[in-house]
SENU-844882 format. One line per field, with one value per residue (C-alpha): residue in one letter; x, y, z. Coordinates in Angstrom, 1 decimal. Each point is the difference from the previous one (the first is absolute). Example, Ala and Ser with C-alpha at 12.3 -4.5 7.8 and 13.67 -1.06 7.14 Angstrom:
// residues 2
resn: [A/S]
c1: [12.3/1.4]
c2: [-4.5/3.4]
c3: [7.8/-0.7]
//
This chain:
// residues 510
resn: [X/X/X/X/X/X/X/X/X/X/X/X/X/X/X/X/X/X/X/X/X/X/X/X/X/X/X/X/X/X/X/X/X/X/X/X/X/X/X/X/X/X/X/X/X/X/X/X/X/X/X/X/X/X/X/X/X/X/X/X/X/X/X/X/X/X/X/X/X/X/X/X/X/X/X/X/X/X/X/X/X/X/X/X/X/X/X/X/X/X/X/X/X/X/X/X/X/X/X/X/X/X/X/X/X/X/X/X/X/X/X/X/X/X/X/X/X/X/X/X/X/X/X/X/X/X/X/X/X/X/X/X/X/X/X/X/X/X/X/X/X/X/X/X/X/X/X/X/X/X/X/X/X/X/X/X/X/X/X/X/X/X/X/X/X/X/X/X/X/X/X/X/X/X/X/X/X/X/X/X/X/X/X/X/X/X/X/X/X/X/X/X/X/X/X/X/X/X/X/X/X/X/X/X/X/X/X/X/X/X/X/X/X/X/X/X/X/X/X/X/X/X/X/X/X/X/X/X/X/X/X/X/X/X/X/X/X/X/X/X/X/X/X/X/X/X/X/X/X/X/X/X/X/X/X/X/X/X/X/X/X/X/X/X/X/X/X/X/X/X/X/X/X/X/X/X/X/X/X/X/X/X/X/X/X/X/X/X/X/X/X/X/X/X/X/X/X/X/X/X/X/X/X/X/X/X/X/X/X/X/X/X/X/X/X/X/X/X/X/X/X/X/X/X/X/X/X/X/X/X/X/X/X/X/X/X/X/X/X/X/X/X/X/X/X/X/X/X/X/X/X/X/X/X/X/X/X/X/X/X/X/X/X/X/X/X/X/X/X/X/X/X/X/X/X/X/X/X/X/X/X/X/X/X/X/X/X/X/X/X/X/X/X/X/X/X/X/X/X/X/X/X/X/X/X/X/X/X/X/X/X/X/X/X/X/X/X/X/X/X/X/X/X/X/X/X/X/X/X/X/X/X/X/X/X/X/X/X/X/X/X/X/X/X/X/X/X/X/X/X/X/X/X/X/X/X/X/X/X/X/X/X/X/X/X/X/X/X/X/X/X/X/X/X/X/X/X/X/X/X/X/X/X/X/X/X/X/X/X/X/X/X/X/X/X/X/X/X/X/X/X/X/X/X/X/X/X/X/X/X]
c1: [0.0/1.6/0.7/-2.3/2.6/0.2/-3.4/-0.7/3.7/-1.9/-2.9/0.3/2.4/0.0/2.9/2.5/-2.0/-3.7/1.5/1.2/-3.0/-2.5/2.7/-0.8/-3.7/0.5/2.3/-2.9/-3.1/-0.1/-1.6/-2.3/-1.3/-0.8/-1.3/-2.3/-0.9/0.6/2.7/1.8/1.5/2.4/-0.6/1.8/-1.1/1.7/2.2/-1.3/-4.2/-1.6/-2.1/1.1/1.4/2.8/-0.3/3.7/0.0/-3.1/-0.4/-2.8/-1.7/1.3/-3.5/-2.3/-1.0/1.8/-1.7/3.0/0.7/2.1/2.8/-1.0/3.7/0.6/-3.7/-1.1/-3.6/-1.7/-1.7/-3.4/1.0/1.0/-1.7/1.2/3.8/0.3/-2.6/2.4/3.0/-2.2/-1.6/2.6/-2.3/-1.0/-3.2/-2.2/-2.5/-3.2/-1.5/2.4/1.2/0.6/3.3/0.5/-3.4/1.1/-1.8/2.1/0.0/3.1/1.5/3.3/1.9/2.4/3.8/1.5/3.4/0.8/-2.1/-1.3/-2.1/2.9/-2.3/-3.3/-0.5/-3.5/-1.5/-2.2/-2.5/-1.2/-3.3/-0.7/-0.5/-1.6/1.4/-1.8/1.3/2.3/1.9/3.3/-1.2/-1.1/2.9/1.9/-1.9/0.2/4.0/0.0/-1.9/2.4/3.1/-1.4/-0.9/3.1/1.7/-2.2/1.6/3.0/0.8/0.4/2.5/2.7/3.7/0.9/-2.7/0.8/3.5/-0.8/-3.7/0.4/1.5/-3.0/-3.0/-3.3/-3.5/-0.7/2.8/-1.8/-1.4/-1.4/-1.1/0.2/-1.5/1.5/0.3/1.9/-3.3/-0.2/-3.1/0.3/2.5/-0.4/0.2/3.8/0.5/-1.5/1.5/3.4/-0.7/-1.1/3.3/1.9/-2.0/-3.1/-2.8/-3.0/-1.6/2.1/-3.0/0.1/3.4/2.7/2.3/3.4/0.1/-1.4/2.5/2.8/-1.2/0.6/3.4/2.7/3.1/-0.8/1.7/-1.8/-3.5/0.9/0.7/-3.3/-2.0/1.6/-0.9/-3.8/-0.3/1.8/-2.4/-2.3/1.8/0.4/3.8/-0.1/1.9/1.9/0.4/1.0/0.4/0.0/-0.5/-2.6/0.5/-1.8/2.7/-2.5/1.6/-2.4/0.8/-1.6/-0.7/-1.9/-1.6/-1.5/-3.4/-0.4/-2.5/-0.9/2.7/-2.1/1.1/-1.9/2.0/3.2/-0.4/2.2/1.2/1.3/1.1/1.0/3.5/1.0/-0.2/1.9/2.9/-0.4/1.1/2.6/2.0/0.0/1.5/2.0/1.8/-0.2/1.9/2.3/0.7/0.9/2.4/1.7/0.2/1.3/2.6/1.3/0.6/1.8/2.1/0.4/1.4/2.5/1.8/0.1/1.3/3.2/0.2/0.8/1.9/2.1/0.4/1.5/2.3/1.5/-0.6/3.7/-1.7/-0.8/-2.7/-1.9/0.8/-2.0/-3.0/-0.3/0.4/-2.8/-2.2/0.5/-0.9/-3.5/-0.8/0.9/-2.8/-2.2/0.3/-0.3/-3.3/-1.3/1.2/-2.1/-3.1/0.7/-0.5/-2.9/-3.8/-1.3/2.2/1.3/3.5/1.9/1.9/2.2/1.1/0.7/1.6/2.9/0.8/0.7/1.5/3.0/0.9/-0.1/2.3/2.4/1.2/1.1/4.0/2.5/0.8/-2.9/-2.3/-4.0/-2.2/-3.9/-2.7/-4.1/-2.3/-3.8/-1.8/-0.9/-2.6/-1.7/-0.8/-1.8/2.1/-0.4/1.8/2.9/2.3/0.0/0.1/3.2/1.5/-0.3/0.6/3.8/0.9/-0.2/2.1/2.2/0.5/0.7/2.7/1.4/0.0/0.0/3.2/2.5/3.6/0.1/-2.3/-2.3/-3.6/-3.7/-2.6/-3.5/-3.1/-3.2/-3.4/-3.4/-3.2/-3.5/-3.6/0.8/3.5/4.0/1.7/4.2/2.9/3.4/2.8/3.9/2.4/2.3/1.7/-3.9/-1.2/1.4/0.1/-3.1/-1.4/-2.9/-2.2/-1.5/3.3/1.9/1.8/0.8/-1.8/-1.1/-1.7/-1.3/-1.7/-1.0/-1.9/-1.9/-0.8/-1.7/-2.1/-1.1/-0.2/-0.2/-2.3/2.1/2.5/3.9/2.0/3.8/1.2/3.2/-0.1/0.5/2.9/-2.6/-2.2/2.4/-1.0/2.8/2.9/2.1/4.0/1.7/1.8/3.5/-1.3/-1.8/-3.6/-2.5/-1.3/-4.1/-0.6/-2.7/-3.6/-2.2/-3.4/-2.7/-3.5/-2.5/-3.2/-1.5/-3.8/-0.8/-2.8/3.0]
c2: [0.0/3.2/2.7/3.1/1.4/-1.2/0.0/3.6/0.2/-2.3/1.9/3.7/2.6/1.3/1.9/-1.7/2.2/-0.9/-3.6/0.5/1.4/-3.0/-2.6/1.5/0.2/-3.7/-0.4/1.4/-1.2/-3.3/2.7/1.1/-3.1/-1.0/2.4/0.2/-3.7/0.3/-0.8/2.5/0.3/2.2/1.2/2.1/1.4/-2.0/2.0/-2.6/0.1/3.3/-0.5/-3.8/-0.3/-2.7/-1.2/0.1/-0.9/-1.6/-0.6/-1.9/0.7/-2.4/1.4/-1.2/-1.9/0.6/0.9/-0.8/-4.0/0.3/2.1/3.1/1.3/0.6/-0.1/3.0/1.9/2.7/2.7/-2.3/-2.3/2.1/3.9/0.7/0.1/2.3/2.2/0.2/0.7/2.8/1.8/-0.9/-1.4/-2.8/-1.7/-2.7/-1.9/0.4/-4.0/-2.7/-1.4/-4.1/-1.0/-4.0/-0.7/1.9/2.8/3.1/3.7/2.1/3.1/2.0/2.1/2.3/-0.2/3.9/0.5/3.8/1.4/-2.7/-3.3/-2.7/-3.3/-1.3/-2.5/-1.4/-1.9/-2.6/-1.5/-3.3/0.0/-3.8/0.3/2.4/2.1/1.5/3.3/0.0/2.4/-1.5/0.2/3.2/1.3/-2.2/1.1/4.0/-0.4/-1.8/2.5/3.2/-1.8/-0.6/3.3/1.6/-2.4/2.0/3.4/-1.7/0.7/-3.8/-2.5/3.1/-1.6/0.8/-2.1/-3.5/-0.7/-3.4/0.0/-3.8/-0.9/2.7/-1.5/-0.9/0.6/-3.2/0.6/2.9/3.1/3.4/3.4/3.4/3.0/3.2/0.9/-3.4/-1.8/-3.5/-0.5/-3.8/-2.7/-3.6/-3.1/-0.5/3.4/0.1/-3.2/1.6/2.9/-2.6/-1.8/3.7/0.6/1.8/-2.1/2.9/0.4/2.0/1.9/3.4/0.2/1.9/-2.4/1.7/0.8/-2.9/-1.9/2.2/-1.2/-3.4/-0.5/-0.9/1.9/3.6/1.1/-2.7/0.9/3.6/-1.1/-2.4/3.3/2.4/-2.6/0.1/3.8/0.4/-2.2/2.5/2.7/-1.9/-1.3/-3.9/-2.1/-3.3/-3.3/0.6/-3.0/1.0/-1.9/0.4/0.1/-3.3/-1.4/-0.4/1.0/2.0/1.4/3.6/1.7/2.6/0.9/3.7/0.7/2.8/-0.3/2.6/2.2/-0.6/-1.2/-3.1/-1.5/-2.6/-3.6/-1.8/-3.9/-2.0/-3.3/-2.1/-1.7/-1.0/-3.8/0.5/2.4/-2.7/-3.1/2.5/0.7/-3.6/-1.1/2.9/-1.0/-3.7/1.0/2.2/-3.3/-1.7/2.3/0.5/-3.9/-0.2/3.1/-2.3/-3.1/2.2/0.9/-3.3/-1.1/2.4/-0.9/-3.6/1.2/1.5/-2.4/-2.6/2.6/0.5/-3.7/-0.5/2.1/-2.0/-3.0/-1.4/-2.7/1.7/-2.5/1.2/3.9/-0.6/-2.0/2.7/2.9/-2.0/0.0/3.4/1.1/-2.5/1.6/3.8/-1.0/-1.1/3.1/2.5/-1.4/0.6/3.3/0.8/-1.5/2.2/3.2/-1.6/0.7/-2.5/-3.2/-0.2/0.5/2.1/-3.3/2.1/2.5/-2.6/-2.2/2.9/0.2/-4.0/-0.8/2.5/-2.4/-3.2/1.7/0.4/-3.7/0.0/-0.5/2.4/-1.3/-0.1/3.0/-1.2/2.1/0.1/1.5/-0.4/0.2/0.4/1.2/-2.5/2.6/0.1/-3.3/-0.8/-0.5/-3.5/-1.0/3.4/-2.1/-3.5/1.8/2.2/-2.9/-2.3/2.7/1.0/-3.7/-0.7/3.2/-1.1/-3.6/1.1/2.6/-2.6/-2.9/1.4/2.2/-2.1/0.6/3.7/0.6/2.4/0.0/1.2/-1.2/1.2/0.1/-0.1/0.7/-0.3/0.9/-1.4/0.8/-3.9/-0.6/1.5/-1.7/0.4/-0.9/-0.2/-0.1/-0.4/-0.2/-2.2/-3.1/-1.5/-3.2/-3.3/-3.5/-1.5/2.5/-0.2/2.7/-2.3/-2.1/3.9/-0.2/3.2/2.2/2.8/-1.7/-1.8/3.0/1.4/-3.5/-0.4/3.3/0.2/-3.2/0.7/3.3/1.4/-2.8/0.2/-1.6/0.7/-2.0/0.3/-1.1/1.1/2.5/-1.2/1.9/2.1/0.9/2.0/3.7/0.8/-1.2/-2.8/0.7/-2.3/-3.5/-0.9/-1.7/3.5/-1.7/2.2/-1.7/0.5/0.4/-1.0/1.1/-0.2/0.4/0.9/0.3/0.8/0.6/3.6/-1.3/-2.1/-1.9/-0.6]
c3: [0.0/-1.0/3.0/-0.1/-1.4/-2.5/-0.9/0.1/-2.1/-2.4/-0.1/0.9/-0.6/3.5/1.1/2.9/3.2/-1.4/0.4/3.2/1.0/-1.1/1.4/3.9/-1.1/-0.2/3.0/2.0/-1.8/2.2/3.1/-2.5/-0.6/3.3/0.5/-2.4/-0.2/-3.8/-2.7/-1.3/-3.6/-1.8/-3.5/-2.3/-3.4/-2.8/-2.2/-3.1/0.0/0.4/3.3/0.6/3.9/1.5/3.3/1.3/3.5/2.1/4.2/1.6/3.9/2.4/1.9/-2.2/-3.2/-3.1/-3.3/-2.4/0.8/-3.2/-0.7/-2.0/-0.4/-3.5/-0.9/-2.7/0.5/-2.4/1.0/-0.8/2.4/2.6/-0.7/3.8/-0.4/-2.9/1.5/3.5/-2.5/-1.9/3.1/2.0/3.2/1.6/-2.1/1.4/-2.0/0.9/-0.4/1.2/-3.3/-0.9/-0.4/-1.1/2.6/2.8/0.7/1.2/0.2/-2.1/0.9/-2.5/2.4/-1.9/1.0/0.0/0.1/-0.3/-1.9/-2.6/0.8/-1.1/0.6/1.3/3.0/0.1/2.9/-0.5/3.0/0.1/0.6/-0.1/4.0/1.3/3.2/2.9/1.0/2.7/2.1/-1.2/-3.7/0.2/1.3/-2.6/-2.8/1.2/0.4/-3.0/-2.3/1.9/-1.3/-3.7/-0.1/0.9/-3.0/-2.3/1.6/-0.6/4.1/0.6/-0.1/1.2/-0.5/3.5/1.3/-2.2/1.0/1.9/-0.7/-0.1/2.9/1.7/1.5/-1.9/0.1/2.1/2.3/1.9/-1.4/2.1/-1.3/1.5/-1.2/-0.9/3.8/0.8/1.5/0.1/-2.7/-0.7/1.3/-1.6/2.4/-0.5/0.2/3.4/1.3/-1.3/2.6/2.5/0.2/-0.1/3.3/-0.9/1.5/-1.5/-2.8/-2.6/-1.6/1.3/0.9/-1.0/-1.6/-0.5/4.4/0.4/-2.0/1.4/3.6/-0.8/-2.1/2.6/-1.5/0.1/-3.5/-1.1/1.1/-1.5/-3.4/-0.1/1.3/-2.5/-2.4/0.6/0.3/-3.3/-2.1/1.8/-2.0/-2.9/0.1/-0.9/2.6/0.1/1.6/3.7/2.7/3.5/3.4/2.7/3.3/0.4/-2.3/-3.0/-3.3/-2.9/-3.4/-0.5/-3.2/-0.6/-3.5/-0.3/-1.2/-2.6/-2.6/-2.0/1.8/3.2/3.0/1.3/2.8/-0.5/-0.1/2.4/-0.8/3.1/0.2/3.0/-0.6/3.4/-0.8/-3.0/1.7/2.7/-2.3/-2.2/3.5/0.6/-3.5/0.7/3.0/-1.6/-2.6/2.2/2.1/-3.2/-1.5/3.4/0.6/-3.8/1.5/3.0/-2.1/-2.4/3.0/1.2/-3.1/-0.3/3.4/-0.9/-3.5/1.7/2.7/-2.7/-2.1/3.1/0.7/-3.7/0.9/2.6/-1.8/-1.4/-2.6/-3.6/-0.4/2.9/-0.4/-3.4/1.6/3.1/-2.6/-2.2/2.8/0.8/-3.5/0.7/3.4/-1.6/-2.9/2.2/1.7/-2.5/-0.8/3.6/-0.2/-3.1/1.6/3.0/-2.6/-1.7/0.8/-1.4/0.1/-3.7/-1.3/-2.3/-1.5/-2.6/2.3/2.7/-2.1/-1.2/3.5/0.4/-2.9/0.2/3.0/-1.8/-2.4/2.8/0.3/-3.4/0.5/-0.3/-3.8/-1.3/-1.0/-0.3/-1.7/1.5/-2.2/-0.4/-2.0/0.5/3.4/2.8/1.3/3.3/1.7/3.2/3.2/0.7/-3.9/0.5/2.7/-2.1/-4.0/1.8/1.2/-3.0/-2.4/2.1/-0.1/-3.3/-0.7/2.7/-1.7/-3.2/1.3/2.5/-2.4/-4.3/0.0/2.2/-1.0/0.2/-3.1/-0.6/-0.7/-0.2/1.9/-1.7/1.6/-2.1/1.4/-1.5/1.8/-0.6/1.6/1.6/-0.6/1.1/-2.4/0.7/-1.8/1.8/-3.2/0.3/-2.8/2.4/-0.4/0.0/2.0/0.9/-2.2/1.5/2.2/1.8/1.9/2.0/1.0/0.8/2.9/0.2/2.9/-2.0/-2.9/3.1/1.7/-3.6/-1.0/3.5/0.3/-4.0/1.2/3.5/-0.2/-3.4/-1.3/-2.9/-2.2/-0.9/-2.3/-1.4/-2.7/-2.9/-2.2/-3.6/-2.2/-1.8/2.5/2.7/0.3/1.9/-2.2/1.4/0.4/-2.8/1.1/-0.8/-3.0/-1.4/1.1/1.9/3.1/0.3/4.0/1.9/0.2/3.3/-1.1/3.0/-0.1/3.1/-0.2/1.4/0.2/2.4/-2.0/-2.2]
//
């Protein structure tokens, strides 16, 4: 489905601002539906058809019953079909049909309110009622249906959506969250059940109608730069200044969203509409996951701690070790245990338990790199992004991934010769595909992975099937097929190298 847009790109030659414009019409439209029990669609006059309009954008009530079960977006009506919307355009005011009119054997009743912006009408919404089931007035709909029709008018006067008032218009509350209005004096004149109950749990145990709501709120807020801002707020829409989104905390501990939407049509003032929601449950759960995740990233923070100080314990006991052989093992493990570590310390900086594996992976392989003797220089490169991976595949995919490398610069360029070792990754929605490459001295006359004695091809098999749920084989790179260009034999033959291929899957239905 193409973007509004793109739509009224495809259809209009409105300038950038008119755009604008009609976009926060749309960002706010869901209010207007509610509170008018009716869908709302967007039309704009075709630049094609003489008279012919596109619907570009549509909403339905979450209040009430909708009279578009299909989607009407990109949906053409002539003026035949539809008198009401060119008429708005024309006289540029709201016009209501006077008979409810059929619509595919739902009865409902159609109204074209013209969109200003500055000083031309640049679209037309029109609401359309269901009238299928019949409503008995109410206190609550009346009040709806009066907020409702203040608001449209003020988008024909081109007064409403302002663009200081939409900034986080969706993460504001709704309709059904809680809704009061207050005249032009500030007076409590309506207050929908969750609105009350919101004031209920903030301390007021009364009635709101009749009261003053901005002292009233101000009585209530515990922080009192808080309670200032939320009553400067309400008095503004009174003057006309659109508000946003504030949180603040009673002194009961309850937590409520405030905005307040001024009333104007016509150039009148008619009061402000106030929107409330009670979040305290939600702010309740968020601290919790907070300090959850807090306690994870600190444990992740203590391991990576722990890990270091056994890292130069054992670098310090190779040091006093006399054997060469066991120098190498200890220094082995203290490249393992560093690893290790360096994952735990990119857990402790992540919020939400996933790991950068390309950055993390530049900072481990430098250190395999270092046992590479004195004689020899080893070149390491890659190719391809591993990505971000969840924690609980980051420790195992490090590990397997450093000793491989480690093997084939331990074990391909013996003899003082140099080398590369190439690492090529390919990434799949399902898949992490990784090729370890060496132009060494390649493997063995009858090797076997699975016969290996050696500790790290060990480590690197158990950990791909226990943990990885994967697979990893090696095997020699044929003449032809080396990327990295073998070093020539005393015979002028190029050797091939060897080629550990590793595939884990990153989906666990995989």
């Amino acid at each position: 489905m193409s973007t509004l847009a793109e739509l009224l790109a495809d259809n209009t030659g409105l300038p950038g601002e008119a755009v604008d414009h009609l976009q926060m019409v749309v960002a706010e439209w869901q209010l207007l539906a509610d509170l008018s029990f009716a869908d709302f669609l967007l039309w704009v006059p075709s630049e094609e058809d003489d008279g012919d309009f596109v619907c570009v954008a549509q909403v339905r009530p979450t209040t009430g019953p909708t009279a578009h079960p299909e989607d009407v977006v990109g949906t053409r009506f002539t003026t035949a079909d539809h008198p009401q919307l060119a008429r708005a355009m024309r006289e540029e005011r709201i016009c209501r049909e006077e008979e409810p009119h059929w619509y595919r054997d739902l009865p409902m009743r159609r109204e074209a309110i013209p969109v200003r912006f500055g000083e031309s009408v640049v679209a037309v919404l029109s609401r359309d009622t269901n009238l299928a089931s019949p409503r008995v007035p109410s206190p609550l709909e009346i009040a709806y249906l009066g907020s409702a029709a203040d608001l449209c008018q003020m988008i024909a006067d081109g007064t409403f959506p302002s663009v200081d008032g939409t900034s986080d218009v969706h993460t504001s509350p709704r309709v059904g969250d809680g809704l009061i209005r207050v005249d032009s004096s500030g007076t409590v004149v309506f207050a929908s059940p969750n609105g009350q109950s919101a004031y209920h749990r903030m301390g007021h145990e009364s009635d709101l109608i009749g009261t003053r709501l901005a002292p009233l709120t101000r009585s209530l807020i515990r922080d009192p730069f808080d309670a200032t801002e939320v009553s400067h707020r309400i008095l503004d829409a009174l003057d006309g200044k659109p508000g946003s989104r504030t949180e603040v905390e009673s002194r009961r501990g309850a937590v409520v969203l405030f905005r307040a939407l001024p009333l104007r049509p016509g150039g009148r003032a008619a009061g402000a509409l106030v929107l409330v929601r009670d979040v305290t449950e939600v702010k309740r759960r968020d601290r919790a996951l907070l300090s959850k995740d807090a306690t994870i990233r600190e444990i992740h923070h203590r391991v990576k701690n722990n890990l270091q100080t056994v890292a130069a314990l054992l670098r310090l006991q190779s040091r006093r070790t006399p054997s060469p052989e066991a120098r190498q093992a200890l220094g082995e493990s203290v490249r393992r245990v560093s690893s290790i570590a360096m994952v735990h310390e990119a857990l402790s900086m992540s919020v939400d338990e996933r790991v950068d594996l390309d950055k993390l992976l530049d900072n481990v392989l430098p250190m395999v790199g270092e046992v590479a003797t004195a004689e020899s220089q080893v070149r390491l490169s890659r190719t391809g992004s591993f990505g971000v991976v969840v924690a609980e595949i980051a420790t195992p995919l490090v590990m397997v991934v450093a000793e491989l490398v480690q093997n084939a610069v331990g074990h391909a360029f013996a003899g003082g010769r140099n080398g590369k070792v190439e690492i090529v990754v390919e990434r799949s929605a399902r898949w992490l595909d990784v090729l370890v490459r060496d132009n060494g001295k390649g493997l063995p006359a009858g090797f076997s992975l699975e016969r290996a004695d050696g500790l790290g091809l060990q480590i690197a098999r158990t950990l791909v099937e226990s943990e990885l749920r994967g697979s990893l084989s090696l095997r020699g790179i044929r003449e032809d097929e080396t990327s990295a260009g073998g070093a020539p034999t005393a015979a002028g033959r190029r050797l091939g190298g060897t080629e550990a291929a590793l595939r884990i899957p990153l989906s666990r239905r995989v």
